[in-house]
C-alpha positions in Angstrom: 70.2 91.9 142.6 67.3 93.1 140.2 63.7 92.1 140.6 63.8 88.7 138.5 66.8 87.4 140.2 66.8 84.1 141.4 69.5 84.4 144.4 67.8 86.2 147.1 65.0 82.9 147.1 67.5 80.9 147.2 69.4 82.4 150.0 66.6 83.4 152.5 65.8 79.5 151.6 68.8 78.6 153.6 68.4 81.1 156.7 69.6 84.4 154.8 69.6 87.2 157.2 68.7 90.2 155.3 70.9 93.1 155.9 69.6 95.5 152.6 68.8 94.7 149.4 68.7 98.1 147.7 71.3 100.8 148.2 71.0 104.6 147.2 73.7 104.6 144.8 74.3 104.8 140.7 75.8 102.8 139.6 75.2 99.5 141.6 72.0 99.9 143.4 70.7 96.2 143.6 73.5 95.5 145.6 72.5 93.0 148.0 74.3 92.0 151.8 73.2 90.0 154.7 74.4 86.9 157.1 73.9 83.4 156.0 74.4 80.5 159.3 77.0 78.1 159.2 74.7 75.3 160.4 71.9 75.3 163.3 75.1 75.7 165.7 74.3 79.4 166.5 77.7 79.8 168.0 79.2 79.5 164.7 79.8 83.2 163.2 77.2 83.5 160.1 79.2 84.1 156.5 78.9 87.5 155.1 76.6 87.2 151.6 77.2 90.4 149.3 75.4 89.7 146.1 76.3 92.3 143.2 74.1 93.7 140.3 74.6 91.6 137.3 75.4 95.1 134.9 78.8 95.4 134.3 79.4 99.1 135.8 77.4 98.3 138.6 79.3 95.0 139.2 82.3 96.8 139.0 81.9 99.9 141.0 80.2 97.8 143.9 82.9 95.4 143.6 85.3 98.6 144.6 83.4 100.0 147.0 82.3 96.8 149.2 83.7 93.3 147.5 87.4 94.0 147.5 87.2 95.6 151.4 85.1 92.9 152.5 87.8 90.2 150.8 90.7 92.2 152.3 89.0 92.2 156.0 88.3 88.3 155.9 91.3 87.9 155.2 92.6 90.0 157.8 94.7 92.5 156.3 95.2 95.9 158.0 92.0 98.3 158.1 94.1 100.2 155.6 94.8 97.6 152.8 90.7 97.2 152.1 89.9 99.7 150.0 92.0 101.8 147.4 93.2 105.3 148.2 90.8 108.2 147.7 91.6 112.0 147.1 90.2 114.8 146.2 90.6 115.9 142.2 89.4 119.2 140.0 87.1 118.5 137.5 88.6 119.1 134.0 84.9 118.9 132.4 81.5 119.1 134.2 79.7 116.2 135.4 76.2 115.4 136.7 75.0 113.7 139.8 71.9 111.8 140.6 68.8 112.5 142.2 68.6 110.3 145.6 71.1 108.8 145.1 75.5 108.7 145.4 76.8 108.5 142.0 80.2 106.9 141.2 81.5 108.7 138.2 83.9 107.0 135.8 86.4 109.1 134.8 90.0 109.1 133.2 93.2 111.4 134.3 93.8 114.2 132.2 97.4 115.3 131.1 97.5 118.0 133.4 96.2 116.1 136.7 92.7 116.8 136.6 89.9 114.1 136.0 87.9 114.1 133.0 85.0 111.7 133.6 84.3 109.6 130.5 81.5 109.1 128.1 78.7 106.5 128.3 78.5 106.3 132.2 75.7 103.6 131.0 75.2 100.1 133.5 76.0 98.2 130.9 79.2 100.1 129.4 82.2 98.3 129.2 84.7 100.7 127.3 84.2 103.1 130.3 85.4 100.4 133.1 88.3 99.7 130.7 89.7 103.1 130.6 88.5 104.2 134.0 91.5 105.6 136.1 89.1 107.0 139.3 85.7 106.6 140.4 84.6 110.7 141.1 82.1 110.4 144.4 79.4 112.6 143.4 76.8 113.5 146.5 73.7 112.5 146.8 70.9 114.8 145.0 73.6 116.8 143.2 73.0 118.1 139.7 75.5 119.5 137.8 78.7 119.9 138.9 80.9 122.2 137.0 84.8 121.5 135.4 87.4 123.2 138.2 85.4 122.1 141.2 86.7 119.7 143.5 85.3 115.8 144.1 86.5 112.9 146.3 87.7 110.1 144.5 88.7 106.6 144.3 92.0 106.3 143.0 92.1 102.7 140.3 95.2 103.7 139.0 97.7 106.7 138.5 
């Protein structure tokens, strides 16, 4: 949630329970979570709140990364149906990270394997979520990371 947004009033309005608001990551870092009570019963289990950024890559990578494991848990599936599969992948161009923060590189599969990570890595870039294949996890404080090396990544599709 960014500065002007009107949710986090409303929720600590009804008895939010602020877990963070800002997260250390590109994109996707006014990703909100906390507890919200049920009622003034406090031995009612509080509802988790995760409020995503309102840009499109952000809502999208935070979606992947928290929304769809937090959906997946609720609804009790097995630890390892919350989140999509991750692996490692070489680099078939050069990438860059971010200062102080995790950065979530959209990128595509190459034809021989490797991931290519796309143009425009912009907040508000839509053509790069549509032809996104993997989410590259690029450390914290990296700066550039050259084609051949090797990153984690969140598979979206083969």
């Amino acid at each position: 949630m960014g500065d002007h947004d009107l949710v986090l009033p409303a929720l600590e309005g009804l008895g939010f329970e602020l877990g963070f608001r800002r997260l250390r990551l590109r994109p996707g870092r006014p990703t909100t979570f906390g507890l919200l009570p049920r009622s003034s019963d406090a031995s009612e289990r509080p509802l988790p709140v995760l409020a995503l950024p309102g840009n499109p890559a952000s809502t999208f990578v935070t979606f992947e990364l928290f929304a769809r494991p937090l959906i997946r848990a609720l609804a009790g599936l097995p630890e390892r149906a919350w989140s999509r599969p991750t692996r490692v992948v070489e680099l078939a161009e050069p990438t860059r990270g971010s200062p102080r923060r995790t950065h979530y590189v959209r990128a595509r599969w190459t034809e021989d394997g490797r991931a290519a990570p796309l143009s425009k890595q912009l907040s508000g870039a839509l053509r790069s979520i549509a032809y996104a294949d993997l989410l590259l996890h690029v450390p914290e404080d990296r700066g550039e990371v050259p084609a051949g090396e090797r990153l984690s990544a969140v598979i979206l599709r083969e």
